[in-house]
FISE-122586 format. One record per residue (C-alpha): residue in one letter; x, y, z. Coordinates in steps of 0.02 Angstrom, whole numbers, plus 32768, in hexadecimal, padded with zeros to 4 digits. Layout:
['A' [X Y Z]]
...
***
This chain:
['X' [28A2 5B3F 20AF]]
['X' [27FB 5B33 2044]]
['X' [2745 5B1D 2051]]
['X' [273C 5A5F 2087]]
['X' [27DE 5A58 20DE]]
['X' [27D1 5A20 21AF]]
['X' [27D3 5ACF 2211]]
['X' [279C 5B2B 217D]]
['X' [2701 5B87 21C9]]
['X' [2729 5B90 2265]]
['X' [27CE 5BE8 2217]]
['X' [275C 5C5F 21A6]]
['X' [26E0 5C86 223E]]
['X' [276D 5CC3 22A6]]
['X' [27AF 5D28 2226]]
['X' [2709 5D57 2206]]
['X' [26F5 5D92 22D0]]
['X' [2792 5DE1 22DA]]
['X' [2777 5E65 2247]]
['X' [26B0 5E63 2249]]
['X' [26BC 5F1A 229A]]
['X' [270D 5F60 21F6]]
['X' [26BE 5FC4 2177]]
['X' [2745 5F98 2108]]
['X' [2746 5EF4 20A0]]
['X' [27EE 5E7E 20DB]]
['X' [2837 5E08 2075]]
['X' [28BA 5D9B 20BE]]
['X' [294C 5D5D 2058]]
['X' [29D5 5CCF 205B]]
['X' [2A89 5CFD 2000]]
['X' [2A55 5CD4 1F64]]
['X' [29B4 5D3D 1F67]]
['X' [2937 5CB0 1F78]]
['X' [2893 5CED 1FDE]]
['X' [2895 5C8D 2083]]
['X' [2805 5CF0 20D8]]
['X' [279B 5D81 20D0]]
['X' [2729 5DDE 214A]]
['X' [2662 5E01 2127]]
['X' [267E 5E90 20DF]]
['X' [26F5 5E5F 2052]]
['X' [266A 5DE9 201E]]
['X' [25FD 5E6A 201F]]
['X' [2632 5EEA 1FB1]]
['X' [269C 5E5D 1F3D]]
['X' [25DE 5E07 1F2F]]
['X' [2640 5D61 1F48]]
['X' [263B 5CE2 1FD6]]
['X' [26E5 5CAF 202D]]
['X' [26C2 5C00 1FEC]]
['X' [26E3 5C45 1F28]]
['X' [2769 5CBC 1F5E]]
['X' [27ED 5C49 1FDC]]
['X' [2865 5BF2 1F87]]
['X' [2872 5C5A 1EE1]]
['X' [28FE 5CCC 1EB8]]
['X' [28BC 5D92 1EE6]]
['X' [2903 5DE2 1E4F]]
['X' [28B5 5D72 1DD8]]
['X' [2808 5D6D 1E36]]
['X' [280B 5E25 1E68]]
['X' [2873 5E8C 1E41]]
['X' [2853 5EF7 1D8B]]
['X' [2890 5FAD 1D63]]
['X' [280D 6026 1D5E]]
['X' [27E7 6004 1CA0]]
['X' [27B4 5F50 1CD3]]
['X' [285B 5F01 1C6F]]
['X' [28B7 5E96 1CD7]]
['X' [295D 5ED3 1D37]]
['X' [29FA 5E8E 1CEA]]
['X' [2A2B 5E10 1D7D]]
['X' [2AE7 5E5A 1D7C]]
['X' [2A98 5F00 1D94]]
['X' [2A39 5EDF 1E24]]
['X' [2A49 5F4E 1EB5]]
['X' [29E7 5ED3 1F23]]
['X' [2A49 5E3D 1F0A]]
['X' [2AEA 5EAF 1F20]]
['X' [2ABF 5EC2 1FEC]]
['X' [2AF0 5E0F 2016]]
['X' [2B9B 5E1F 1F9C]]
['X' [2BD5 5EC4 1FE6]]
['X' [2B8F 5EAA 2097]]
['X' [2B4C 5F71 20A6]]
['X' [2A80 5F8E 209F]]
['X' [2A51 5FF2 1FFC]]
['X' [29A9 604C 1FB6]]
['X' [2936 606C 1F2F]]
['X' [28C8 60FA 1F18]]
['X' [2878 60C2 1E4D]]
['X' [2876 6005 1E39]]
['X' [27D6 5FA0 1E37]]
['X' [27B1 5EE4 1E75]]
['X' [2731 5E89 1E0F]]
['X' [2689 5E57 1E62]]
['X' [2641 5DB0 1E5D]]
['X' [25C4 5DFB 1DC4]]
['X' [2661 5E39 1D55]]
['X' [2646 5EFA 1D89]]
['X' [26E4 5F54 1DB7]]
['X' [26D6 5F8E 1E59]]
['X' [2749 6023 1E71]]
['X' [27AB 601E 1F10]]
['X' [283C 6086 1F8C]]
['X' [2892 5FEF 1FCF]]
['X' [2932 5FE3 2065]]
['X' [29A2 5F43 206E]]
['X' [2A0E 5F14 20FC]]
['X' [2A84 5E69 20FB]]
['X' [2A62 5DED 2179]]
['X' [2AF6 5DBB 21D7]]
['X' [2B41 5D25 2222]]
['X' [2BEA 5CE2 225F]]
['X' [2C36 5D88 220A]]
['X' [2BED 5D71 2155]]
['X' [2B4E 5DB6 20F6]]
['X' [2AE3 5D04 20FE]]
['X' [2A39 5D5F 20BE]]
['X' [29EF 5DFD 20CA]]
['X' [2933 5E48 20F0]]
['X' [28DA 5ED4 2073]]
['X' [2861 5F57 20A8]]
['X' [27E4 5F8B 2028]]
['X' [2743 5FFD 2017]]
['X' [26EF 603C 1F85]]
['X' [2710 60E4 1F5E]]
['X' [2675 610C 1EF4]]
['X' [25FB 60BA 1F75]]
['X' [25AB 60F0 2015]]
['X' [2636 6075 206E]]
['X' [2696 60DE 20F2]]
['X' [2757 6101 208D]]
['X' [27F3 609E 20A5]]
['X' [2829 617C 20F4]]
['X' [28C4 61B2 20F7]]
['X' [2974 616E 2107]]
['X' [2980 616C 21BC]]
['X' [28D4 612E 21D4]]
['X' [2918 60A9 2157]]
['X' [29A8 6089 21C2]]
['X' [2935 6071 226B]]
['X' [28A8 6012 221D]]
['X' [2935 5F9E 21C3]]
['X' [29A8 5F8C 2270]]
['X' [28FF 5F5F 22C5]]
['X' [28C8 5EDC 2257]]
['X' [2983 5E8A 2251]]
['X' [2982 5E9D 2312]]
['X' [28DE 5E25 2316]]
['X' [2921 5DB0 2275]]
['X' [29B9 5D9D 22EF]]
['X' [2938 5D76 2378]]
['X' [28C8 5D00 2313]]
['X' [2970 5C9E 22E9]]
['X' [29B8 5C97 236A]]
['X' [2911 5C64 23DE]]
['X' [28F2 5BE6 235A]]
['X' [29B1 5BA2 2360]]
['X' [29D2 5B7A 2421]]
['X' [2920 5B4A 2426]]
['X' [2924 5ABB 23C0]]
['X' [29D5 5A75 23FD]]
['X' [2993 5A68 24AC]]
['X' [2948 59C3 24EE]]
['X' [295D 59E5 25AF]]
['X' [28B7 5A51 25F4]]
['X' [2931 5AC1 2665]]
['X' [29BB 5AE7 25D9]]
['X' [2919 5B28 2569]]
['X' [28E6 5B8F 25FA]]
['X' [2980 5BDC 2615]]
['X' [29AC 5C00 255B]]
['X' [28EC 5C5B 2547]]
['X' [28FA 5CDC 25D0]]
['X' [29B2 5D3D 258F]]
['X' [2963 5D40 24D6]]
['X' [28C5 5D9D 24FE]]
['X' [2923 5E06 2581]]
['X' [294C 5E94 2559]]
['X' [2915 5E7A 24A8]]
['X' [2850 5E73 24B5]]
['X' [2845 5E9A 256D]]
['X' [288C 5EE4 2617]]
['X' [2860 5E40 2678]]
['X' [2832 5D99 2660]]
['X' [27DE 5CFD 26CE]]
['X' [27D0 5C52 268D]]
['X' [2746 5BF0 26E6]]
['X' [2746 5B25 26BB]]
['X' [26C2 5AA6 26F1]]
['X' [270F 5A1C 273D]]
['X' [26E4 5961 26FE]]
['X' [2683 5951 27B1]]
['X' [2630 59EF 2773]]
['X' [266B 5A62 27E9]]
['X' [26B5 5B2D 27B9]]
['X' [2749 5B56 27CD]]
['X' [27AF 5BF2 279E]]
['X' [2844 5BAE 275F]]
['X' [289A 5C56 2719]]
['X' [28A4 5D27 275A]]
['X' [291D 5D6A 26ED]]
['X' [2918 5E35 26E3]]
['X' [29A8 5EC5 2687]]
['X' [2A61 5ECC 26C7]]
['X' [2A6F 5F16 2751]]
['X' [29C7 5EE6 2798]]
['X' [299C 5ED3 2854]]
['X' [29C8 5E0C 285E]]
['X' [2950 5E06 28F1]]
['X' [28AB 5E19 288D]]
['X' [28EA 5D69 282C]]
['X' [28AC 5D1D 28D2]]
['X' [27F6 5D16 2877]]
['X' [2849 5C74 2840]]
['X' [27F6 5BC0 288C]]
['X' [273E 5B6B 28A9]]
['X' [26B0 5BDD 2880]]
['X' [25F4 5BC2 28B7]]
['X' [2585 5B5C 2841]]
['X' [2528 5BB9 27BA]]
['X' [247A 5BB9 27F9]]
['X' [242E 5B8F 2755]]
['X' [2395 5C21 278C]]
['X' [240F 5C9E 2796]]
['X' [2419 5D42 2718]]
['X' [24E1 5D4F 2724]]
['X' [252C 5D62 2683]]
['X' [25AC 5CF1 26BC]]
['X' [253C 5C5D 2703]]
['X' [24E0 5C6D 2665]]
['X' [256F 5C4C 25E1]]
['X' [25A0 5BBB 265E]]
['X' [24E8 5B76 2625]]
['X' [24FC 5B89 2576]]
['X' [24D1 5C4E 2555]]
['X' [2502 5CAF 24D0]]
['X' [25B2 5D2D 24F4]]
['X' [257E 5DCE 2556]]
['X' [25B3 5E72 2554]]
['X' [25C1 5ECE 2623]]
['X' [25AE 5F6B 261F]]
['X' [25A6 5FE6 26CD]]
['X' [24EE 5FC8 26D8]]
['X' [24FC 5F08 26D2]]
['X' [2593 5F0B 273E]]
['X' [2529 5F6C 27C3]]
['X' [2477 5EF1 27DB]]
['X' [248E 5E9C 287F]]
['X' [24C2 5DE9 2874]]
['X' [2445 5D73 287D]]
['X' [24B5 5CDC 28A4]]
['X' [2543 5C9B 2903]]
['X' [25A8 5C97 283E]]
['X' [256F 5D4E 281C]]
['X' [259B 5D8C 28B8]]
['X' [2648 5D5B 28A4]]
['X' [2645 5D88 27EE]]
['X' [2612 5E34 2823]]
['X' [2698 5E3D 2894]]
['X' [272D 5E04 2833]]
['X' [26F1 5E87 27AB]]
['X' [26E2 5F29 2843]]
['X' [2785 5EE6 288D]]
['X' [27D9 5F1F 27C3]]
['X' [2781 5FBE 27A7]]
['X' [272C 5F5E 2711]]
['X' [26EC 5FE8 269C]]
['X' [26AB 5F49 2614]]
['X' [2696 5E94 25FF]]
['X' [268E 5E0D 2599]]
['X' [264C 5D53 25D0]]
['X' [266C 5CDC 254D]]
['X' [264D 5C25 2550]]
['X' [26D1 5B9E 253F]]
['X' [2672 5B25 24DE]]
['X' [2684 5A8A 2463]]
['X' [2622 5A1E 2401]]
['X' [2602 59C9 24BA]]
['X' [25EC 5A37 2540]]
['X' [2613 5AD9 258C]]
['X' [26AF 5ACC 25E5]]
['X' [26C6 5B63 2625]]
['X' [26C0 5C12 2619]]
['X' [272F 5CCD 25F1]]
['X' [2710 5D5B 263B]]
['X' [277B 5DD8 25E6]]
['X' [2778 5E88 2644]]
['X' [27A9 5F35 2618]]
['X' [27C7 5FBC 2699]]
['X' [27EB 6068 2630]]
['X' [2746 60D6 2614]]
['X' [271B 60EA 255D]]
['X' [275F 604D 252E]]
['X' [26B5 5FCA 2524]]
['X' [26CC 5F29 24C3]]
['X' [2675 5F46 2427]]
['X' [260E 5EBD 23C7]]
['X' [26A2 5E93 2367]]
['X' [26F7 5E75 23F1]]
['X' [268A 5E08 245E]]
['X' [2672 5D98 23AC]]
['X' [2734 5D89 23AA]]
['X' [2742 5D59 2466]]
['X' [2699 5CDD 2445]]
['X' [2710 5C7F 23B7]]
['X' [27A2 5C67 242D]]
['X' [273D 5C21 24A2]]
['X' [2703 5BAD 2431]]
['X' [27AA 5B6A 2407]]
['X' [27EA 5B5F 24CC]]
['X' [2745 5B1E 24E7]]
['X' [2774 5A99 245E]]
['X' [2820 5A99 249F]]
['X' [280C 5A86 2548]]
['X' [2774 59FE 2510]]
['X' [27FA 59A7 2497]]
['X' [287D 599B 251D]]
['X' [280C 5953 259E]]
['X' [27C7 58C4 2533]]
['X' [2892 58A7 2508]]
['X' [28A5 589C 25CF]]
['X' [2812 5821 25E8]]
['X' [284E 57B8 2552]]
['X' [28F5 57B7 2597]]
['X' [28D5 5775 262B]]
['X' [287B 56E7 25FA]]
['X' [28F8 56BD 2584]]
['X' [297F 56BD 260D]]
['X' [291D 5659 2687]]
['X' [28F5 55E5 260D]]
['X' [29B8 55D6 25CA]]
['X' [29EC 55B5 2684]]
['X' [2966 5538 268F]]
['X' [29A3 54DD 25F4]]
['X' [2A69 54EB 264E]]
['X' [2A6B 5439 2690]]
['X' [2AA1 5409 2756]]
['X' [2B56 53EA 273F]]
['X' [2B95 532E 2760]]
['X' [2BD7 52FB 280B]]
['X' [2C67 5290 2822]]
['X' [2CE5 5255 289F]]
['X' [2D6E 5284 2825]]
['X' [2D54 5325 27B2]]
['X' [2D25 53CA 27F9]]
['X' [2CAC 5427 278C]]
['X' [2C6C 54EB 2785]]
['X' [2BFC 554A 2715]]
['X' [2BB9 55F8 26F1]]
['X' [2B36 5647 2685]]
['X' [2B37 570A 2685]]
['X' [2AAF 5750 2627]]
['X' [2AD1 57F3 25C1]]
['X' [2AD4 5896 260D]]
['X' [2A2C 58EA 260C]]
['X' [29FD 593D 2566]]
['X' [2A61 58B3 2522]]
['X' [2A0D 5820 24D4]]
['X' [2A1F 576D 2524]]
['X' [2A7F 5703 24AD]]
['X' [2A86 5645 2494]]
['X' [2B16 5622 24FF]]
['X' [2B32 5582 2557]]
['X' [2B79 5500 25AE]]
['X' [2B66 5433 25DA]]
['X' [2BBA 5394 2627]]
['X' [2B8B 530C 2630]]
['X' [2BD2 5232 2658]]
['X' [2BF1 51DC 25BB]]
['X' [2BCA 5113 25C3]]
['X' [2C8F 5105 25B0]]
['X' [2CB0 515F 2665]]
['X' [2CE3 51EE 2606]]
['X' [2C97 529E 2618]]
['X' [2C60 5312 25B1]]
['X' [2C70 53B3 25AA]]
['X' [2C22 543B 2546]]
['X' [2C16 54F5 252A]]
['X' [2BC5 5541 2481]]
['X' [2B7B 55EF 244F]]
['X' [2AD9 55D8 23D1]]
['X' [2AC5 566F 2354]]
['X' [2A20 56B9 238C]]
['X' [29C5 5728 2421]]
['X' [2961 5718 24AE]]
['X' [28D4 569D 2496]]
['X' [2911 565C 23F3]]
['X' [29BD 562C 242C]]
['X' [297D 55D3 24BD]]
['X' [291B 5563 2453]]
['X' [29A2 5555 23E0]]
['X' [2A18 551C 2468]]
['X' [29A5 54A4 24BA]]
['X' [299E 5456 2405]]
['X' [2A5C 545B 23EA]]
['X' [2A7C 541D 249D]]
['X' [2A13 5387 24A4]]
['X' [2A38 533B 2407]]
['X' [2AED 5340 242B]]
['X' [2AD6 52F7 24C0]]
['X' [2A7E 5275 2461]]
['X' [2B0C 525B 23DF]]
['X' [2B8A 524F 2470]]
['X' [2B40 51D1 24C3]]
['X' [2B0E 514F 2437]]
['X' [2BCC 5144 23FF]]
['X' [2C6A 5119 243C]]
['X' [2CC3 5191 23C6]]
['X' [2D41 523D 23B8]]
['X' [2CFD 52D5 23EC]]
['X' [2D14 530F 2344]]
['X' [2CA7 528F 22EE]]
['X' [2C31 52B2 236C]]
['X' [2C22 5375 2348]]
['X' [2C2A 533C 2286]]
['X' [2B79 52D6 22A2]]
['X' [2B3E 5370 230C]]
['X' [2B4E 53E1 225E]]
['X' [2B01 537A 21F1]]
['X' [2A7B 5368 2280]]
['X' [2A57 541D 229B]]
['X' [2A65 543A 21E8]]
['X' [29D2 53CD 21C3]]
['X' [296A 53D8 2266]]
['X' [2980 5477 22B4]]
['X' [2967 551F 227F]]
['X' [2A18 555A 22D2]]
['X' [2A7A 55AF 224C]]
['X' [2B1E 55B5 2294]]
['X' [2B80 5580 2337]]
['X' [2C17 5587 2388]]
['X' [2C46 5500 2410]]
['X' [2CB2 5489 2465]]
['X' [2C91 53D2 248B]]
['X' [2D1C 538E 24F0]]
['X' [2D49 52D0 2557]]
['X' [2D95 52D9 25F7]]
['X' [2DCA 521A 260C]]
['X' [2E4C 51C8 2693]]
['X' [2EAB 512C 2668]]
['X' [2E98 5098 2708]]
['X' [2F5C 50D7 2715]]
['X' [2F8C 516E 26CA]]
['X' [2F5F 522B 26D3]]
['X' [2EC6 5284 2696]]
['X' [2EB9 52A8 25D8]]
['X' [2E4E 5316 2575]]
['X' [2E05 52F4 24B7]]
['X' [2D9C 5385 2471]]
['X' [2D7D 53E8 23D2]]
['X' [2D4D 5488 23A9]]
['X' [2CD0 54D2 232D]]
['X' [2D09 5573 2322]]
['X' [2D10 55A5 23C8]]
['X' [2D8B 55FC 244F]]
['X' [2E1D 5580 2477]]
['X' [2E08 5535 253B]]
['X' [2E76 557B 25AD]]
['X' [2EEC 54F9 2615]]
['X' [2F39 552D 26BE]]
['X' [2FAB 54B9 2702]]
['X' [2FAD 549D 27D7]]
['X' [2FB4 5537 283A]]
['X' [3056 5507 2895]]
['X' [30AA 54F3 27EC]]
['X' [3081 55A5 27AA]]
['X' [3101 55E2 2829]]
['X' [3174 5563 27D6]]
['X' [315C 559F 2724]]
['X' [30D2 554E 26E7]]
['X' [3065 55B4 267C]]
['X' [2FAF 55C5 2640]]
['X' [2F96 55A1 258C]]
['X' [2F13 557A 2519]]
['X' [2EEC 54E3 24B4]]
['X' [2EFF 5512 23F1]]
['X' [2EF6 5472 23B7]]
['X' [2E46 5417 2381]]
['X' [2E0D 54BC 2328]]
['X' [2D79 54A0 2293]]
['X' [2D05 5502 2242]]
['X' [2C70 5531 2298]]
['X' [2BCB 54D0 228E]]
['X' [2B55 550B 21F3]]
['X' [2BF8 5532 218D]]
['X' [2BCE 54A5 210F]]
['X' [2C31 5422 217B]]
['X' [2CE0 53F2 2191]]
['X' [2D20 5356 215C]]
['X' [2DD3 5374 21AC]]
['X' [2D8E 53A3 2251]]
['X' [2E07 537E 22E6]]
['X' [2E21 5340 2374]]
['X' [2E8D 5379 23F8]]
['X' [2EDA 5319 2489]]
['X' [2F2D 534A 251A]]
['X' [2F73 5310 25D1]]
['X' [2F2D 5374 2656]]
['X' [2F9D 536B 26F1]]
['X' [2F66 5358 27AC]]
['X' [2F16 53E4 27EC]]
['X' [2F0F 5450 2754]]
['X' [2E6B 54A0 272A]]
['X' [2E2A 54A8 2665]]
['X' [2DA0 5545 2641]]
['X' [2D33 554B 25B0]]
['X' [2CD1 55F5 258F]]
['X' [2C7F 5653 2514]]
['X' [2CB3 56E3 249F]]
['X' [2C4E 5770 2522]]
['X' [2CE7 573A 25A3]]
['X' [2D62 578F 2531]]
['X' [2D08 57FE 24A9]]
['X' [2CC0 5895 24B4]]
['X' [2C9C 5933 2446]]
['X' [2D39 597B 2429]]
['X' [2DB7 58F4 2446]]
['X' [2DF0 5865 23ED]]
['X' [2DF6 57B0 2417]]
['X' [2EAA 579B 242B]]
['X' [2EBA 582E 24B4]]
['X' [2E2B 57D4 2506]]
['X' [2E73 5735 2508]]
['X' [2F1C 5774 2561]]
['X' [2EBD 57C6 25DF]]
['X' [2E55 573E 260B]]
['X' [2EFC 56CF 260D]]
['X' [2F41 5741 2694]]
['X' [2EA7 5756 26F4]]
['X' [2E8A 568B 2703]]
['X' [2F53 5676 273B]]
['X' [2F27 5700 27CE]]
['X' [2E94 569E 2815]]
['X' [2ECB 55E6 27FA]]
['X' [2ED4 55BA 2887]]
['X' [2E29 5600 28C6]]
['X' [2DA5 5553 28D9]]
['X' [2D60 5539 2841]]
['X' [2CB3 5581 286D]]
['X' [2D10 5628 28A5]]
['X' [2D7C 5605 2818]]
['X' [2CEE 5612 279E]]
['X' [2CA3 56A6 27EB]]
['X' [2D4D 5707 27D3]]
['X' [2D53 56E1 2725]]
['X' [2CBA 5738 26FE]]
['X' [2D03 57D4 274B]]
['X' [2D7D 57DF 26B1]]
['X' [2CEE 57FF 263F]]
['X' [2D18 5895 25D8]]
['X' [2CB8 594B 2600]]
['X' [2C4E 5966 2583]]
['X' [2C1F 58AE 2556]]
['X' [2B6A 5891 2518]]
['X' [2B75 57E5 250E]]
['X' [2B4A 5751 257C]]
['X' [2BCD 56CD 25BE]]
['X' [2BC8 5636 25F8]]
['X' [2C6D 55CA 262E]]
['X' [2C90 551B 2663]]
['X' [2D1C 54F0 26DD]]
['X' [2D6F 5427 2708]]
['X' [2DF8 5421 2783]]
['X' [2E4C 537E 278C]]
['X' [2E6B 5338 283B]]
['X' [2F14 5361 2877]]
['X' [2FA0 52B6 2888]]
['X' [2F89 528D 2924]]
['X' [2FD6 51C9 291D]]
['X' [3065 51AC 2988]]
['X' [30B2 512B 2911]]
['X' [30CB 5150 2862]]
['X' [3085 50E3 27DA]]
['X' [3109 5080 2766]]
['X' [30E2 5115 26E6]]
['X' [30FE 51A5 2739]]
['X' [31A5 518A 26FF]]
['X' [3155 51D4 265D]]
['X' [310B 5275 26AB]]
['X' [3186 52E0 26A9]]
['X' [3197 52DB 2604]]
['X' [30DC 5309 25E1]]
['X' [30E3 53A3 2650]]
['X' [316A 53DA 25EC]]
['X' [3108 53C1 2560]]
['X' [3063 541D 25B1]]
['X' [30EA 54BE 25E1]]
['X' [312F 54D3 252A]]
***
């Protein structure tokens, strides 16, 4: 990361917080001894700003023997921490300032590490000739070094589950066991709801703590904008404050500081620390952090670091919530754009849409049928590369120009979906899609028959009758009409694939989030959704359709939607002249 780079300052500020109560300059380091970030200090006595010191190699900026000539690279005690993995010092080297002195310095290394290898490590200098308080001994070394790896590990890790998170309660949770014990003894998260109510959302105290007192949880008074609380005031926008006895002690002067004042005499609080959670927006809510031993205050330092992890849950929580309201536009506006499903005396038809789980993004999943001027139907289900608002814009596009193509021609499916590519290619600003356009036609005298092709998309799934299950038949899918999906560059072979459905057999067309998920691959999927269908066919289709989506995999983070056609069972009394014939095709369908 450099000067310029997204997350740069608000990276160097929090480094900045966590190691501002040091009288020792800190340089942190990646592996191959390139400056990532330094505290106020290190600028200080280097006479250099972080901006001219991140992203240049240490040794060659710094690092000089005490004659001024530069160390031999090779010879480098420094750079040897992150190769040998044990922390090392120097008691006669010199760094170079920003005005080409040498600036002699006692310096202590320690490596950085993660997943069980050195990925970095973090320096501790002072100047020895200076008034600067010393580097000290070897075991202050050692404690000053384990506490500033101790809050690196913090800052990282703070930083890490933080920006992963895009549900409000999963960043809520995560906050409280990082600061806990780390920074403090207890902790309370209070959010503003989006009617603008306070509620405290999270208690979370030491192991072995009374569970009782995390009853403080749930709706809390308004904050009385006329009232001196410390807490009431962050929630307006105040500056972080520091509780010490005294404050903790003034009578409340409002419904909010009255219970504030109580949740902090019901732990013995010694100190406190209100912090806002704030963004760009709004204040969102607030931490009190809480510390019951005596002698322990938070220092300045402290209260700066807890003021920067605010601001990123407050930018978190802010992020997460605009994801949520975005969200759920775009679904209600995909299952607007999912069309009312024909009715006929003759074909049964379901559908589903499932959006995404929450924290997920909604994807561009859908489905479609519609009558053809030929009597046919037909039937569609497609998944548009895209998210949330986007993809349902790019679906609506997608949708209603193949419904336009497959009405103005009597023609294959397959020449159909060709005309689509080239469309979407031209008009539309879809990249890629996957889908299924399929005919379900019936001869005046013969059985049902299906023509469809597939641009790159999970095969449909056929299940003959439920009665003939029990006699052997078996689900299977249709492999055959497979193409390249649309935005590939076209495909001049693509197919078309035909196929006899018999009486009473039901055809399902879904999307990839039926049988994909993190973790497992498509073919498992597709065998498990094979079995699953065969155990419920002979549900109704509508209960049918709703026991498919059960087989969605754990862990999926996808939408789905499916499509299901049963065909009406043979209920004729007298067989046509060639039903002589069928036999035959159901012993085709069974192979």
């Amino acid at each position: 990361m450099v000067p310029g780079d997204s997350g740069w300052e608000d990276e160097q500020r929090l480094i900045g917080s966590a190691f501002a109560g040091l009288a020792a300059g800190v340089l942190l380091l990646d592996a191959g001894g390139r400056i990532l970030a330094v505290n106020p200090r290190a600028e200080e006595l280097l006479g250099r700003s972080a901006a001219a010191m991140v992203g240049a190699g240490a040794h060659e900026l710094l690092h000089r023997s005490p004659d001024g000539a530069v160390v031999p690279r090779a010879r480098c005690p420094l750079l040897a921490v992150v190769q040998t993995g044990r922390p090392a010092w120097g008691a006669s080297d010199a760094f170079l300032t920003g005005d080409g002195r040498t600036l002699p310095v006692r310096w202590s290394a320690a490596p950085i590490v993660h997943g069980g290898r050195p990925v970095g490590m973090a320096v501790l200098f002072a100047d020895i000739a200076g008034s600067s308080a010393p580097v000290g001994s070897e075991a202050s070394q050692v404690s000053l070094l384990q506490d500033l790896t101790e809050r690196l590990t913090l800052v990282g890790a703070i930083t890490g589950v933080l920006s992963e998170t895009l549900d409000v309660e999963e960043a809520v949770d995560l906050l409280g066991p990082l600061l806990v014990p780390e920074l403090a003894d207890w902790v309370a998260v209070d959010l503003r709801t989006p009617e603008g109510d306070i509620r405290r959302v999270a208690v979370l105290g030491p192991a072995g703590r009374d569970a009782t007192l995390e009853a403080w949880r749930g709706p809390l008074p308004p904050p009385t904008a006329l009232s001196q609380s410390a807490l009431v005031q962050v929630l307006h926008g105040a500056e972080p404050l520091v509780l010490g006895a005294r404050e903790m002690a003034e009578p409340p002067d409002a419904p909010l500081a009255a219970v504030q004042a109580g949740f902090l005499r019901a732990l013995g609080a010694t100190s406190a620390a209100v912090v806002p959670l704030s963004s760009a927006r709004e204040v969102t809510g607030a931490i009190t952090a809480v510390r019951t031993g005596a002698g322990r205050p938070f220092t300045d330092g402290e209260l700066a670091l807890l003021a920067d992890i605010g601001h990123r849950a407050g930018v978190a929580i802010d992020n997460a919530r605009l994801f949520g309201e975005q969200r759920d536009i775009a679904t209600a506006m995909q299952r607007h754009l999912l069309t009312e499903l024909p009715r006929g005396p003759d074909l049964q038809l379901a559908a589903r849409y499932q959006p995404a789980p929450a924290g997920s993004r909604v994807g561009g999943d859908w489905y479609d049928a519609f009558p053809l001027s030929d009597g046919a139907t037909a039937l569609v289900i497609g998944d548009v590369i895209g998210h949330d608002l986007q993809a349902a814009a790019r679906m609506a596009q997608l949708r209603n120009i193949l419904r336009a193509l497959a009405w103005d021609r009597h023609e294959a499916p397959a020449a159909v979906v060709a005309r689509l590519d080239d469309a979407m290619t031209s008009l539309t600003d879809v990249p890629m899609a996957t889908m299924i356009l399929a005919y379900a036609e019936q001869s005046p005298n013969g059985p049902w028959r299906l023509r469809w092709t597939s641009a790159g998309h999970p095969p449909p799934l056929l299940l003959p009758a439920a009665g003939t299950l029990s006699r052997g038949g078996a689900a299977r899918y249709l492999d055959a009409g497979q193409g390249l999906v649309l935005g590939a560059g076209g495909d001049p072979g693509r197919p078309t694939g035909t196929e006899d459905l018999p009486a009473g057999s039901t055809l399902l067309l879904f999307t990839d989030g039926l049988v994909e998920a993190p973790g497992t691959d498509l073919e498992t999927g597709l065998e498990e959704l094979r079995r699953h269908a065969t155990s419920v066919a002979e549900y109704p289709l509508e209960e049918f359709c709703e026991q498919i989506l059960r087989a969605v995999p754990p862990g999926s983070t996808d939408d789905t939607a499916l499509l299901a056609l049963r065909v009406p069972p043979d209920t004729r009394g007298i067989r046509s002249p060639g039903a002589d014939a069928r036999p035959d095709r159901r012993r085709r369908l069974s192979r």
